[in-house]
N, CA, C and O of each residue as an XYZ file, in Angstrom:
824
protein
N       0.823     -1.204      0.000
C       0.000      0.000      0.000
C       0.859      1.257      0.000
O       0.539      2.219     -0.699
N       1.931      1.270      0.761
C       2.764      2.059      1.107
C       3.617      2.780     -0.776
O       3.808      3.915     -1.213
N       3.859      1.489     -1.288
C       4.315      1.776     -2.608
C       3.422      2.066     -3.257
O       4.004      3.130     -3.467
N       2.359      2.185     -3.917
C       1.538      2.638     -5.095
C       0.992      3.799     -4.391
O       0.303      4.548     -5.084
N       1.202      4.197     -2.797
C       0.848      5.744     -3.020
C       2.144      6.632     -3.068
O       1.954      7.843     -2.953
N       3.364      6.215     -3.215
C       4.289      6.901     -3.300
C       5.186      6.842     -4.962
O       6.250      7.367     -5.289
N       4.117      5.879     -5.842
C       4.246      5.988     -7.453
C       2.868      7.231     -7.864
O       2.741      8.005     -8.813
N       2.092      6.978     -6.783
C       0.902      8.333     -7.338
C       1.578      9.241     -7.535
O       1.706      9.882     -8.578
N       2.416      9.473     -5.861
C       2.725     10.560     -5.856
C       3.693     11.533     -6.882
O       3.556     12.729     -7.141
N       5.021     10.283     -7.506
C       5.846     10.524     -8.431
C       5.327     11.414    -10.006
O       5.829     12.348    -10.631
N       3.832     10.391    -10.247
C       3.133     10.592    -11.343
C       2.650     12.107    -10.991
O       2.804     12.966    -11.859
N       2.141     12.413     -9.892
C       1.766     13.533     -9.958
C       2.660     14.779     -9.995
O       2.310     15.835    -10.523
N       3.628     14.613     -9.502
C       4.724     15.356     -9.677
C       5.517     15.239    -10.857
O       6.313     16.162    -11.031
N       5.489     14.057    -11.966
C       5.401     14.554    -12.638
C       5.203     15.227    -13.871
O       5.873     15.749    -14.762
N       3.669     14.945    -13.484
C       2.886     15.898    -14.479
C       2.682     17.549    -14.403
O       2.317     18.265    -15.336
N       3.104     18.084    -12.665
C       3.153     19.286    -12.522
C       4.395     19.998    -13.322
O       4.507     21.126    -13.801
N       4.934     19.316    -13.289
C       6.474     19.442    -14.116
C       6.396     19.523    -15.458
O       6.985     20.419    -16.063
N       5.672     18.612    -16.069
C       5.691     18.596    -16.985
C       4.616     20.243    -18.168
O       4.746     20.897    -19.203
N       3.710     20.082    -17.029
C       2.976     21.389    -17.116
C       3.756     22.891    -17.446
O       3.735     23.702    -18.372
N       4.529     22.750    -15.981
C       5.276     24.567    -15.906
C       6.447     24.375    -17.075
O       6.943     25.387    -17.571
N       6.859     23.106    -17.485
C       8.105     23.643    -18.775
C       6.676     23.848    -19.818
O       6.645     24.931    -20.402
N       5.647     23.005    -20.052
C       4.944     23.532    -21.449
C       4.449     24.943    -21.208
O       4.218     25.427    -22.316
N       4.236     25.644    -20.436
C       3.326     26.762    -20.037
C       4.326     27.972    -20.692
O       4.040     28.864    -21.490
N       6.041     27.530    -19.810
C       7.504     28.665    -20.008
C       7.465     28.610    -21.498
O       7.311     29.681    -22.085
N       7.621     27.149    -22.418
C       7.821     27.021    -23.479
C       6.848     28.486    -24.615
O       7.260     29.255    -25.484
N       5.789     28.311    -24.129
C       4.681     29.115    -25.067
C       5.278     30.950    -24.333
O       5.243     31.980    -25.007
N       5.681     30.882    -23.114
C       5.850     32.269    -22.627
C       6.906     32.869    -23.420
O       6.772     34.005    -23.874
N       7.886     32.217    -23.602
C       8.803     32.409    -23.475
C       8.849     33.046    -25.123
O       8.617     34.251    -25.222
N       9.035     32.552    -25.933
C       8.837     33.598    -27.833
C       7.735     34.555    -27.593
O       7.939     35.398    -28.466
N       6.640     34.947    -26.901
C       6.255     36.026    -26.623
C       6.751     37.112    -26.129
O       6.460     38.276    -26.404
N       7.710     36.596    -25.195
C       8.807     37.912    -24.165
C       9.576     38.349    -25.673
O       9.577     39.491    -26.131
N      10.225     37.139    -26.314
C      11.339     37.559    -26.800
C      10.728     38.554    -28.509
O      11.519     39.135    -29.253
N       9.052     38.478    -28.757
C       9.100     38.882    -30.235
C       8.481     40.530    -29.361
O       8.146     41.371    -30.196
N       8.350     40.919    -28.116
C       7.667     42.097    -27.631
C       9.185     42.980    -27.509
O       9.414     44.146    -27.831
N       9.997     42.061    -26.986
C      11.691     42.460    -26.821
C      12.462     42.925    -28.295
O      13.433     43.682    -28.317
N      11.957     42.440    -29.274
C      12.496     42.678    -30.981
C      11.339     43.631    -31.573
O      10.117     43.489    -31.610
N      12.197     44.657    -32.022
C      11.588     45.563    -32.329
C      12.161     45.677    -33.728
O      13.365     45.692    -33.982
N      11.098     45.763    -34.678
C      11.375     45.318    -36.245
C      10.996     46.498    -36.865
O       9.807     46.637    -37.150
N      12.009     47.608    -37.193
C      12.051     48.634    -38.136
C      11.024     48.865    -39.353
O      11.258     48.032    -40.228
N      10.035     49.664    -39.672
C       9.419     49.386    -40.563
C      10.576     49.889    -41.493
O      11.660     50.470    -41.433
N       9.295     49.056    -42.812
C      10.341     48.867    -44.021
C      10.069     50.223    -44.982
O       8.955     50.742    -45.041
N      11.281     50.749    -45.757
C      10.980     52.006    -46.187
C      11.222     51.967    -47.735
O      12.293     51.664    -48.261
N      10.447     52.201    -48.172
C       9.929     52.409    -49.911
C      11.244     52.740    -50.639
O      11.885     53.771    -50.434
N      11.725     51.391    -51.851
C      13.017     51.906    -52.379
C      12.941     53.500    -53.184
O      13.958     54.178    -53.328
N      11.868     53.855    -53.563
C      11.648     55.455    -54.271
C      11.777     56.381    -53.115
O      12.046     57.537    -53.439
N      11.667     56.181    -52.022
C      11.616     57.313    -50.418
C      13.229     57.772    -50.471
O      14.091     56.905    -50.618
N      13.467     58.723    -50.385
C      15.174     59.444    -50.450
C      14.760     60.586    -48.642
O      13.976     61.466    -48.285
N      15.743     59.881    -48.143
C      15.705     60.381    -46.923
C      16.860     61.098    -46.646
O      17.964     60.556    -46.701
N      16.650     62.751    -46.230
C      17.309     63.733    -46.144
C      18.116     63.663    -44.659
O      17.482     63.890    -43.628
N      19.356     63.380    -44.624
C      19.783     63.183    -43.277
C      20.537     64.643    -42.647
O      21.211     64.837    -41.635
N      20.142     65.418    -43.600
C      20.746     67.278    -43.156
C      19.623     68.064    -42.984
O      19.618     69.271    -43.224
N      18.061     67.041    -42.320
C      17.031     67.625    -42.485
C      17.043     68.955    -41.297
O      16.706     70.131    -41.432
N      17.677     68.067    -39.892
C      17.468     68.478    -38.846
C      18.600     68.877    -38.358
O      18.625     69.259    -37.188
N      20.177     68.873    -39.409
C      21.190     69.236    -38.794
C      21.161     71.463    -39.003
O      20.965     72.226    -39.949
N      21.458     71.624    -37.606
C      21.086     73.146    -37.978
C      22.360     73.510    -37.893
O      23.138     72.669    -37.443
N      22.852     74.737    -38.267
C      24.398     75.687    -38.757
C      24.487     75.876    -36.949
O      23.582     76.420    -36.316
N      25.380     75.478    -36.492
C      26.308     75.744    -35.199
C      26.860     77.003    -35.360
O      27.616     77.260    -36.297
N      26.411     78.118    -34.189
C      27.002     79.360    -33.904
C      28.302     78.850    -32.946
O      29.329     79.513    -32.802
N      28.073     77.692    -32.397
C      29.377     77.449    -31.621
C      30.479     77.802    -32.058
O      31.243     78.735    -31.809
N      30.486     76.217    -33.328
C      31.794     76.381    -34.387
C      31.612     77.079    -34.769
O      32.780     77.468    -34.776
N      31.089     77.866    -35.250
C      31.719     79.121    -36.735
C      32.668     80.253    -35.268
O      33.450     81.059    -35.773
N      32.616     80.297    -33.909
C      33.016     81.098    -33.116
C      34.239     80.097    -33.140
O      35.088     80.383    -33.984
N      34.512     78.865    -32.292
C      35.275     78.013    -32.205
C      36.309     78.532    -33.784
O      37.234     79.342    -33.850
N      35.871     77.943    -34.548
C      37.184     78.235    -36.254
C      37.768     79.858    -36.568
O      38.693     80.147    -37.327
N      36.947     80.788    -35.757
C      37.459     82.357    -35.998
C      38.800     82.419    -34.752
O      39.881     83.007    -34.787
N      38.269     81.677    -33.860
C      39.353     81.816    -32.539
C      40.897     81.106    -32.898
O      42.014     81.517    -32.584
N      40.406     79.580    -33.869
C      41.349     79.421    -34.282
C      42.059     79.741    -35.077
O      43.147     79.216    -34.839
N      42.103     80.452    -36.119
C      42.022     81.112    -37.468
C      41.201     81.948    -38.031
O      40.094     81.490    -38.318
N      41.497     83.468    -38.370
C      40.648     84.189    -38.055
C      40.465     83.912    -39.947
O      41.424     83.786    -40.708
N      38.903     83.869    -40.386
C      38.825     83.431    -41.452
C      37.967     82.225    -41.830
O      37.019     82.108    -42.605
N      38.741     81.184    -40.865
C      37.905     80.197    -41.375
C      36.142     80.071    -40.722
O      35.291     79.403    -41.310
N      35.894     80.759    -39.583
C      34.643     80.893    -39.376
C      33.514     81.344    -40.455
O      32.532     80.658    -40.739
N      33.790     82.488    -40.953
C      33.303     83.417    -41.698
C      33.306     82.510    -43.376
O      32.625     82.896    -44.327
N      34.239     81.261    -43.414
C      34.418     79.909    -44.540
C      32.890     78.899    -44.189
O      32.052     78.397    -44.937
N      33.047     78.922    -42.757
C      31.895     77.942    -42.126
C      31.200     78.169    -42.615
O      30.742     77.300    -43.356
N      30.379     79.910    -42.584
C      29.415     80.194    -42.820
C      29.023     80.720    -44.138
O      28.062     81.451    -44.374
N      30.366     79.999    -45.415
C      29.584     80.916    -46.661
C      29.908     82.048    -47.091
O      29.669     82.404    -48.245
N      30.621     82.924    -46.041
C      30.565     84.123    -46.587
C      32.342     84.607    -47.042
O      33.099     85.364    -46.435
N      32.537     83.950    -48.122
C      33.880     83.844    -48.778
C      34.609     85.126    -49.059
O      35.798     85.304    -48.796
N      33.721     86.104    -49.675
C      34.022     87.389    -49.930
C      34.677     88.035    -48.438
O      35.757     88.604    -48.602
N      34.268     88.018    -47.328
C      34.991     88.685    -46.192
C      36.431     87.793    -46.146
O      37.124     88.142    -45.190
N      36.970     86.830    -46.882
C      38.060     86.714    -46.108
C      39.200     87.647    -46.577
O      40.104     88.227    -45.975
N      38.890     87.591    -47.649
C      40.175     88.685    -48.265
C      40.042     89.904    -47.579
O      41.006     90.636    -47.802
N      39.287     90.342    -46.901
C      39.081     91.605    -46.426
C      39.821     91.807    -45.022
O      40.338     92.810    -44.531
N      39.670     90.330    -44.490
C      40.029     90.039    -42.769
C      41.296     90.686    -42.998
O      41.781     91.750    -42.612
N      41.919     89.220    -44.144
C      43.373     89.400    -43.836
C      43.808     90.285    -45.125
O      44.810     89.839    -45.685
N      43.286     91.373    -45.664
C      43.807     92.761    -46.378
C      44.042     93.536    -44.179
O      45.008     94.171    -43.758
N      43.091     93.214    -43.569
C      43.394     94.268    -42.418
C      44.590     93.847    -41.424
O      45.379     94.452    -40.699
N      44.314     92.451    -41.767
C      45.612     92.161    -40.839
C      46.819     92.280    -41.681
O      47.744     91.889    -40.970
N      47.083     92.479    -42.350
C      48.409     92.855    -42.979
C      48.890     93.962    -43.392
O      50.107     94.146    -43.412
N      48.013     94.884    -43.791
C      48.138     96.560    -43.163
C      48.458     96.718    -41.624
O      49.591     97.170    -41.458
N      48.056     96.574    -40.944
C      48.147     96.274    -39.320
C      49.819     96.090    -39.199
O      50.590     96.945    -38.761
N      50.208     94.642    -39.744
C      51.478     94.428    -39.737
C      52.599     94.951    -40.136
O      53.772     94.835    -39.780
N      51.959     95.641    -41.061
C      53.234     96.406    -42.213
C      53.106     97.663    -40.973
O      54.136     97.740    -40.303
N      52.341     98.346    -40.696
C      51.866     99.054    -39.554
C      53.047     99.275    -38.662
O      53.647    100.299    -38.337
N      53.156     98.387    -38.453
C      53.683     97.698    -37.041
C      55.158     97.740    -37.012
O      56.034     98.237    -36.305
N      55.038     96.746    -38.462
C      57.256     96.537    -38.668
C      58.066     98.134    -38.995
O      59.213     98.580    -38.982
N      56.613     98.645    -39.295
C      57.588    100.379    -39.902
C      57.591    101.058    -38.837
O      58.558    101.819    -38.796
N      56.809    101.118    -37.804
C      56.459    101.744    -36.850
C      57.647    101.593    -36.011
O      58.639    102.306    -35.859
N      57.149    100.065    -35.321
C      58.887     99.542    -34.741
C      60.304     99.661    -35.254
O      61.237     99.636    -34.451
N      60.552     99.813    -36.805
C      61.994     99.823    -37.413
C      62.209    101.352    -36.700
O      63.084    101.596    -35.869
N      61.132    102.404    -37.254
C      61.285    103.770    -36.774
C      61.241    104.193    -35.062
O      61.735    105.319    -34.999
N      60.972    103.877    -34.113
C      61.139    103.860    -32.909
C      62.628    103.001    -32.945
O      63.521    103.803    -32.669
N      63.001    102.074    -33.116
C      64.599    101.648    -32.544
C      65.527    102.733    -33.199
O      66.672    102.950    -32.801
N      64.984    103.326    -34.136
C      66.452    104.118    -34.957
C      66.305    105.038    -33.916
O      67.218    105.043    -33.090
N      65.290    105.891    -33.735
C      65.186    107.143    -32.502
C      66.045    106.643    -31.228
O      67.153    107.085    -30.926
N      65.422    105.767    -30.627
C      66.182    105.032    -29.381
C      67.586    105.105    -29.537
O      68.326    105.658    -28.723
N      67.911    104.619    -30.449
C      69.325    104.042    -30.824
C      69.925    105.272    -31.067
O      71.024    105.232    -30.513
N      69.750    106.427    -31.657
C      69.925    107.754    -31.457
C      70.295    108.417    -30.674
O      71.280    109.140    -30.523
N      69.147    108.068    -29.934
C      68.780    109.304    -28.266
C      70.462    108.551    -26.954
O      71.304    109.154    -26.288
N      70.218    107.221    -27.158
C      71.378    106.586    -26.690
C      72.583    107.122    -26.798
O      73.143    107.719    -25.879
N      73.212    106.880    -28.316
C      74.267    107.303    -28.924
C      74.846    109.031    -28.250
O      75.995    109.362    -27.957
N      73.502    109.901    -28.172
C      73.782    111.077    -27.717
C      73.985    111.123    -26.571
O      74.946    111.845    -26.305
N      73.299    110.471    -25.355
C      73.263    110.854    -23.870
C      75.137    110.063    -23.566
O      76.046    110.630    -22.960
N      75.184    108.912    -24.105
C      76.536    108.007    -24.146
C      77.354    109.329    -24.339
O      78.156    109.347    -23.406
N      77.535    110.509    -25.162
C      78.878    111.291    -25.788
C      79.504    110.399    -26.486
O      80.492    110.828    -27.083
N      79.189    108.988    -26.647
C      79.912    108.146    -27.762
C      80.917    109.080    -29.245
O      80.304    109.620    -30.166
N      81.895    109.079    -29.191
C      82.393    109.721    -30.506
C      82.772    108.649    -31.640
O      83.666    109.057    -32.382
N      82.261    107.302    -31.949
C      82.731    106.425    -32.642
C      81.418    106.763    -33.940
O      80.370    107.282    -33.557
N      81.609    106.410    -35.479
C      80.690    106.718    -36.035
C      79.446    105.797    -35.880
O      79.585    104.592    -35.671
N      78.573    106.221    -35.956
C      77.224    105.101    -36.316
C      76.207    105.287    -37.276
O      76.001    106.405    -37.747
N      75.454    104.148    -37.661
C      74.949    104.274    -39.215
C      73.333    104.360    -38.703
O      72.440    103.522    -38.830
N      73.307    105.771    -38.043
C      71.981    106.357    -38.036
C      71.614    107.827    -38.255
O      71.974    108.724    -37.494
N      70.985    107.979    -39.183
C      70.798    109.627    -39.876
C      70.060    110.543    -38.606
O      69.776    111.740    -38.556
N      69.892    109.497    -37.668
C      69.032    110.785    -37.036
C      69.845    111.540    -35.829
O      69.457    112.402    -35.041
N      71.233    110.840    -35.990
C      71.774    111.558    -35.062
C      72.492    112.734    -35.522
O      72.812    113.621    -34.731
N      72.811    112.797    -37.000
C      72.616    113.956    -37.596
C      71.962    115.230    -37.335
O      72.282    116.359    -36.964
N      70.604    114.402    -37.781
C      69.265    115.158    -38.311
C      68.534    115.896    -37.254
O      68.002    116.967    -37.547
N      68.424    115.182    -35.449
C      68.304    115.612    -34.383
C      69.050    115.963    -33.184
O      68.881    115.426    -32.089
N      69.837    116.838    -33.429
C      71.036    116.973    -32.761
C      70.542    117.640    -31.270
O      71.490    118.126    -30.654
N      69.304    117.741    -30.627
C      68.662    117.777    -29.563
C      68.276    116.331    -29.307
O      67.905    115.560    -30.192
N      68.429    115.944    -27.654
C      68.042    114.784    -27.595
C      66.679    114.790    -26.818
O      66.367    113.860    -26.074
N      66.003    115.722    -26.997
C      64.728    116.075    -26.944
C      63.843    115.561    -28.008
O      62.860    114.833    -27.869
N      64.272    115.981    -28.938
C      64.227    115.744    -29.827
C      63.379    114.254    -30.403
O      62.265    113.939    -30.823
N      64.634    113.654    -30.126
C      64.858    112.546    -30.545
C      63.522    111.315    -29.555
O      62.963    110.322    -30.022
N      63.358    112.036    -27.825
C      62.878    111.196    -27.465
C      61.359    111.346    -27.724
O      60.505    110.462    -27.661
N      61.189    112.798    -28.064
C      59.863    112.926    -29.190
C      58.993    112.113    -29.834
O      57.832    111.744    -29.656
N      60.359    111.822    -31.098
C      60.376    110.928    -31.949
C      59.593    109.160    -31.784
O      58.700    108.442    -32.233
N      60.842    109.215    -30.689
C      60.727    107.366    -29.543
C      59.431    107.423    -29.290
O      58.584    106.618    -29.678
N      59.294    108.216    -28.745
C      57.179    108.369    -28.515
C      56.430    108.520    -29.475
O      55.555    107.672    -29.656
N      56.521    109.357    -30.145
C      55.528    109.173    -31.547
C      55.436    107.756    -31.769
O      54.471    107.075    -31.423
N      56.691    107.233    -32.485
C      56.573    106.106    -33.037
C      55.997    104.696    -32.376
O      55.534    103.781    -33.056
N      56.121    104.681    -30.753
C      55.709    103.869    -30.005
C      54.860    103.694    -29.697
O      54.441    102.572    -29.412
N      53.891    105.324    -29.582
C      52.127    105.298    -29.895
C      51.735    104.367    -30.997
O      51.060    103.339    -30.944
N      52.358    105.008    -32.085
C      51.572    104.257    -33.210
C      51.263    102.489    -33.081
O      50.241    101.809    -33.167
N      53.249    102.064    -32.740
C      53.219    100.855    -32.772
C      51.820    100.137    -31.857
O      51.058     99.354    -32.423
N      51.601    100.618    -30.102
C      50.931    100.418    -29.406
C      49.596    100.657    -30.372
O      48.779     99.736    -30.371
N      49.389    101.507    -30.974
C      47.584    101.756    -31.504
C      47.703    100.934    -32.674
O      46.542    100.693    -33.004
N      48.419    100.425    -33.406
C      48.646     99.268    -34.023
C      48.283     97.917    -33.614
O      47.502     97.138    -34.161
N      49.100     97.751    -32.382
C      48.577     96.403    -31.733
C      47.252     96.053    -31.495
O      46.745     94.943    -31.655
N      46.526     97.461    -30.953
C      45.606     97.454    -30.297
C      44.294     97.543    -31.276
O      43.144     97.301    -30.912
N      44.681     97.922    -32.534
C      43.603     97.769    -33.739
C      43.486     96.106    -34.172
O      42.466     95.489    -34.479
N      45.045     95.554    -34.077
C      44.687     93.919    -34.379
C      43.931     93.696    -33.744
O      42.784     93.558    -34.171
N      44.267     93.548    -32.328
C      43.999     92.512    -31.612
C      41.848     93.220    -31.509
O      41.195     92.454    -30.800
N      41.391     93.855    -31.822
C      40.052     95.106    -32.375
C      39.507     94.078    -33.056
O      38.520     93.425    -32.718
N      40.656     93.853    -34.735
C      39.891     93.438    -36.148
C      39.871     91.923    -35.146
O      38.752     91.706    -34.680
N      40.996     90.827    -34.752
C      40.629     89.211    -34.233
C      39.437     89.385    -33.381
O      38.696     88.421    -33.568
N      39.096     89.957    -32.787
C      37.934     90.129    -32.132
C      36.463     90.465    -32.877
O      35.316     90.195    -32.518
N      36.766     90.881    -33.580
C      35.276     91.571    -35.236
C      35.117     90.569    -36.096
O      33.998     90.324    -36.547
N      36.288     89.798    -36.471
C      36.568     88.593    -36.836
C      35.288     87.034    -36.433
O      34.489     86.363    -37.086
N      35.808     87.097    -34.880
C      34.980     86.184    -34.287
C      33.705     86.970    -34.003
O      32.692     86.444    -34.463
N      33.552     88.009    -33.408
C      31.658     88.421    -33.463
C      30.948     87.785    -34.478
O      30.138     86.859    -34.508
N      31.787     88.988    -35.825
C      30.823     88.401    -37.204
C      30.860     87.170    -37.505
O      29.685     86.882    -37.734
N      31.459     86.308    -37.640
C      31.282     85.163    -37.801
C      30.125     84.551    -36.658
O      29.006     84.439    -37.157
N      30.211     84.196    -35.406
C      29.261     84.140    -34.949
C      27.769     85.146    -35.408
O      26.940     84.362    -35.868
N      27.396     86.136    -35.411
C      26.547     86.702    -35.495
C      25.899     85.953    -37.188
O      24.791     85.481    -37.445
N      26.952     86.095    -37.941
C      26.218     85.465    -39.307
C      26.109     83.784    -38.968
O      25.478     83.168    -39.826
N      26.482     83.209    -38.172
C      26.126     81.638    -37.874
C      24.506     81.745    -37.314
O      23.610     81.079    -37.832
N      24.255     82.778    -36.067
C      23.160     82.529    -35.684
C      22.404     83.530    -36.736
O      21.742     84.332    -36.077
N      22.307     83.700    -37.763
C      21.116     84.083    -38.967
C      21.140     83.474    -39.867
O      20.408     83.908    -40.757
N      22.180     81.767    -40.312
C      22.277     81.277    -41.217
C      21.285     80.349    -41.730
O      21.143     79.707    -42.771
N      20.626     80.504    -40.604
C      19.062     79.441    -40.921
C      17.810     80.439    -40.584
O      16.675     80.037    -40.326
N      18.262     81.982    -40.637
C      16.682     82.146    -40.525
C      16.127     82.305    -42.044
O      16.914     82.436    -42.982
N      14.834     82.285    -42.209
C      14.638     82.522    -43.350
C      13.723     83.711    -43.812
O      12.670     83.806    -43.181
N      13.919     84.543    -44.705
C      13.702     85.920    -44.882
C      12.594     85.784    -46.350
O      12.999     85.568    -47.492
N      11.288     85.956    -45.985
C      10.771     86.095    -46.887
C      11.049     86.928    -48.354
O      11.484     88.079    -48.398
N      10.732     86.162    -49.446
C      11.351     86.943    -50.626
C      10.591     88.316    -50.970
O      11.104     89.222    -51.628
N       9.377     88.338    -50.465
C       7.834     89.344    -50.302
C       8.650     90.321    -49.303
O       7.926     90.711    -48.387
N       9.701     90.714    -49.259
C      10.094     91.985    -48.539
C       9.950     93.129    -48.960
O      10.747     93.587    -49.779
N       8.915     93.836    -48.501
C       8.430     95.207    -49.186
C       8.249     96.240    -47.942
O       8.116     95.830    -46.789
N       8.256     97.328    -48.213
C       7.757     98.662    -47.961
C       7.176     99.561    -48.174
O       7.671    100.548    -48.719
N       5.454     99.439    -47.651
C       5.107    100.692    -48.431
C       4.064    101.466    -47.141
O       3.376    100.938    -46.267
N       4.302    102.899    -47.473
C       3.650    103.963    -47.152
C       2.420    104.089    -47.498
O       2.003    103.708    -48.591
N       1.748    104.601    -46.663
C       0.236    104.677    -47.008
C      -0.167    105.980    -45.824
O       0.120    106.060    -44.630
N      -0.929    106.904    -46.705
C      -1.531    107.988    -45.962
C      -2.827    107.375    -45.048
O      -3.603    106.486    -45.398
N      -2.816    108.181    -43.678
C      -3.871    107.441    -43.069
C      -4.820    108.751    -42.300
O      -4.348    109.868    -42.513
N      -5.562    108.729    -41.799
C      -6.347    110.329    -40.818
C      -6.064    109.470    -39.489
O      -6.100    108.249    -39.645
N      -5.829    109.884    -38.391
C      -5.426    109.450    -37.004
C      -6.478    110.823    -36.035
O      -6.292    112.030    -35.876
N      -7.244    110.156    -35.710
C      -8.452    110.821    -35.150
C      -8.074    110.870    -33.365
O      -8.071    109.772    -32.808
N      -7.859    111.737    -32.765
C      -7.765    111.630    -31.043
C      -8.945    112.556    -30.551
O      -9.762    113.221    -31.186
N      -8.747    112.366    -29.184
C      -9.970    113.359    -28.750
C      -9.544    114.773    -28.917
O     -10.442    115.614    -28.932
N      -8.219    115.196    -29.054
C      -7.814    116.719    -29.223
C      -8.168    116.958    -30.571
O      -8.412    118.123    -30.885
N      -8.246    116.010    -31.481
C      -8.763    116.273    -32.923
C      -9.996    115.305    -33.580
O      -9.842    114.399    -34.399
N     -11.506    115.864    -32.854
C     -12.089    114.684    -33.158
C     -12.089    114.681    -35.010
O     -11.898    113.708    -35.740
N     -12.317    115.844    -35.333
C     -11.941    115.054    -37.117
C     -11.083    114.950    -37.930
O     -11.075    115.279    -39.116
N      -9.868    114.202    -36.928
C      -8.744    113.643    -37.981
C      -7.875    114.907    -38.146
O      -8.047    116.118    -38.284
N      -6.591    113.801    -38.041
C      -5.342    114.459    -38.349
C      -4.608    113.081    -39.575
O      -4.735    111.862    -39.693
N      -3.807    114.224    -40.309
C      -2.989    113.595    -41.342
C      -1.885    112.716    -41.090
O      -1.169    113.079    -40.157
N      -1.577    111.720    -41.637
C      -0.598    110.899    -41.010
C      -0.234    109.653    -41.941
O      -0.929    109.252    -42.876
N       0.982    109.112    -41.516
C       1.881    108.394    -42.525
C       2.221    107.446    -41.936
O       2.916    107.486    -40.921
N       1.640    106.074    -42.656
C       1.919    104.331    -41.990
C       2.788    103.967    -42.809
O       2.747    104.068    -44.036
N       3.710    103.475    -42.067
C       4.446    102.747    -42.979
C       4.098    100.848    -42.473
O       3.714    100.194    -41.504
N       4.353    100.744    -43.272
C       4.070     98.723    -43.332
C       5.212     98.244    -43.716
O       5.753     98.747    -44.701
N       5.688     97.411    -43.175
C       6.821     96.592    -43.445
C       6.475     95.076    -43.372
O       6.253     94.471    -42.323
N       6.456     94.477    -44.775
C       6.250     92.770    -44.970
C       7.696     92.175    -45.143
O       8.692     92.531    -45.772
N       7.377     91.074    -44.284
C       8.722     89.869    -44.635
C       8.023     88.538    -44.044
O       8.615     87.459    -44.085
C-alpha cells in the first residue's frame, strides 16, 4: 500500500512538471518577439534627407574664428569677407614693422647722444636731431603708433569672431522673398482732434 501511493505521488509530480516547462515554453517567444523591435520597411523610391534636422552651429563658426581668423566666416559661406580680414591684418602688420623699425632708430639715437659716444654710427638721425629732446619725441611718436597698431589687431581678431558668430546665428533664418515697404496715408483721429489728423503708416512685410 505504502508503494503505489508513493508511485501516485511521483506521477503527480510529474505531471506538474511537466505542465510549468509547457506553459515557459509558449511564454517564453512572446517575451522575446515584444523584446524585438522590427524597423518598418521604407519604400526603395523614399530618399531620406539626413541634413534635415542638422542646424548651422554658432558654436563652431566662433570656435574656427578663434582658431584662425577666417575660417569661421568659410563655415558660414561668406567667402568674400576673407580677403578683407586678412587685407586688415596685414596693413596692421606692415603698420607695425615700420612703426617699430622707426622707434629703434630714434632710441638708438637718443642713446648714442646721452653716451657722448664719438665712434661713427649708421643712423641719420643723429645727424638730423642733434637735440636729444628731440629725438625722445620721436621714440614716442613712433611707439604710440606701434601700441595703436597692436591694439587695432587685436580690435579686427575680435570683429573677426563676433561676425562670424553673429552670421552663424542668422544662417538658418529665413527671410521672406515678399520683402516690401510701403507707405500709405492714413487720418489718425484723437480726442484733441475729433476730425482727424494727417498721417503716414508705414508697413513693413517679410
Amino acid at each position: 500500500m505504502k508503494r503505489f501511493r508513493f508511485t501516485i505521488f511521483l506521477k503527480r509530480s510529474s505531471l506538474r512538471f511537466v505542465l510549468k516547462a509547457f506553459i515557459l515554453l509558449l511564454i517564453i517567444p512572446q517575451v522575446k518577439a515584444q523584446d524585438t523591435i522590427i524597423p518598418p520597411e521604407i519604400p526603395p523610391d523614399v530618399v531620406i534627407d539626413t541634413n534635415a534636422n542638422v542646424r548651422h552651429s554658432a558654436h563652431k563658426a566662433t570656435i574656427y574664428s578663434l582658431v584662425l581668423p577666417g575660417l569661421g566666416q568659410a563655415y558660414n559661406k561668406k567667402y568674400w569677407k576673407i580677403p578683407i580680414i586678412y587685407a586688415g591684418f596685414g596693413a596692421l602688420a606692415y603698420n607695425i614693422a615700420i612703426n617699430s623699425a622707426e622707434e629703434k632708430k630714434f632710441t638708438e639715437a637718443y642713446r648714442y647722444k646721452i653716451s657722448g659716444d664719438t665712434m661713427p654710427i649708421d643712423n641719420e638721425y643723429v645727424a638730423r636731431y642733434p637735440d636729444p629732446d628731440d629725438l625722445l619725441k620721436g621714440r614716442d611718436f613712433y611707439r604710440r603708433r606701434v601700441e595703436l597698431s597692436v591694439i587695432f589687431t587685436a580690435a579686427l581678431y575680435l570683429l573677426n569672431v563676433v561676425d562670424a558668430a553673429v552670421d552663424a546665428h542668422f544662417f538658418d533664418y529665413d527671410v521672406s522673398e515678399d520683402l516690401s515697404l510701403n507707405i500709405q496715408p492714413v487720418m489718425i483721429k484723437t480726442p484733441q482732434q475729433p476730425y482727424g489728423t494727417g498721417g503716414i503708416r508705414l508697413c513693413l512685410n517679410f
